[in-house]
C-alpha positions in Angstrom: 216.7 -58.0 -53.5 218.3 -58.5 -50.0 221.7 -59.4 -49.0 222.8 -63.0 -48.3 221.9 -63.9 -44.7 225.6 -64.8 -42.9 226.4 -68.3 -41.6 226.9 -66.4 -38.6 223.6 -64.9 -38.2 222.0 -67.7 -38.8 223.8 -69.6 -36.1 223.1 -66.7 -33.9 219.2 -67.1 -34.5 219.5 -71.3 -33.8 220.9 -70.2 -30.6 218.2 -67.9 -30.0 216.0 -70.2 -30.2 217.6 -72.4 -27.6 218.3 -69.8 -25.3 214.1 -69.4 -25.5 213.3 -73.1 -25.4 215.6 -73.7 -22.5 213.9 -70.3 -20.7 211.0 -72.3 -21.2 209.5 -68.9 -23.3 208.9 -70.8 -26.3 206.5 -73.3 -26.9 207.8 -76.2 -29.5 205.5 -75.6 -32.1 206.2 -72.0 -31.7 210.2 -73.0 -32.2 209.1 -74.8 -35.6 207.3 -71.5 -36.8 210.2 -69.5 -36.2 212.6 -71.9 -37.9 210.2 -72.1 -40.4 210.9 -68.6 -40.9 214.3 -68.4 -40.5 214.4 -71.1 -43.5 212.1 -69.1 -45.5 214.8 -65.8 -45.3 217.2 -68.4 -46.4 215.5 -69.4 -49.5 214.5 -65.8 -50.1 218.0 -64.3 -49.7 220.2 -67.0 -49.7 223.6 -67.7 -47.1 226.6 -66.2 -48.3 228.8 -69.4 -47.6 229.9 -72.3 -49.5 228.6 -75.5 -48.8 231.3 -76.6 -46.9 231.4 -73.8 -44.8 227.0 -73.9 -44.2 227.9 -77.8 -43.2 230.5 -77.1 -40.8 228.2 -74.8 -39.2 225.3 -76.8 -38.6 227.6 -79.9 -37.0 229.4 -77.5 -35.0 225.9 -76.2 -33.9 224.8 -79.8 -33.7 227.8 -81.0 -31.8 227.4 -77.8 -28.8 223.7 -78.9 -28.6 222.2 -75.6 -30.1 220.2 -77.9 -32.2 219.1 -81.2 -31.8 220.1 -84.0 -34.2 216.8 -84.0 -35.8 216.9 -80.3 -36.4 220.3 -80.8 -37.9 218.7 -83.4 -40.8 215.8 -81.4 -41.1 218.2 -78.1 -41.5 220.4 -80.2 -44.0 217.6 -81.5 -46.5 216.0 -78.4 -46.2 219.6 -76.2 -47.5 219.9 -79.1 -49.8 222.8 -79.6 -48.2 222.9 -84.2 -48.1 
């Protein structure tokens, strides 16, 4: 089995995605497929944080406007995180 993907790799990729969108280079519904993805490592590997720690990186992401508040409550019922 693989390693843990990091909180910080995982932010990395949210803001990869932005960067893209904002580029206009990616389509949205090609931005759902590749979080789709990037969820679907998650549950395959796992993070290797704590739940606090998974939290404060999605609201700090949230709160810079990598993600939208929408994708932060999807990203949150979808770690199991509320």
């Amino acid at each position: 089995m693989a390693a843990p993907v990091s909180v910080e790799r995982f932010v990395k990729e949210l803001e990869a995605l932005k960067a893209e969108m904002d580029a206009g280079k990616l389509a949205h519904g090609e931005y759902d497929r590749r979080l789709a993805r990037a969820l679907g490592e998650l549950r395959e590997r796992g993070l290797d944080a704590d739940r606090g720690r998974v939290t404060a990186a999605i609201d700090d992401a949230a709160k810079r406007g990598i993600i939208t508040p929408a994708v932060k409550d999807h990203l949150v019922k979808r770690l199991g995180l509320s």
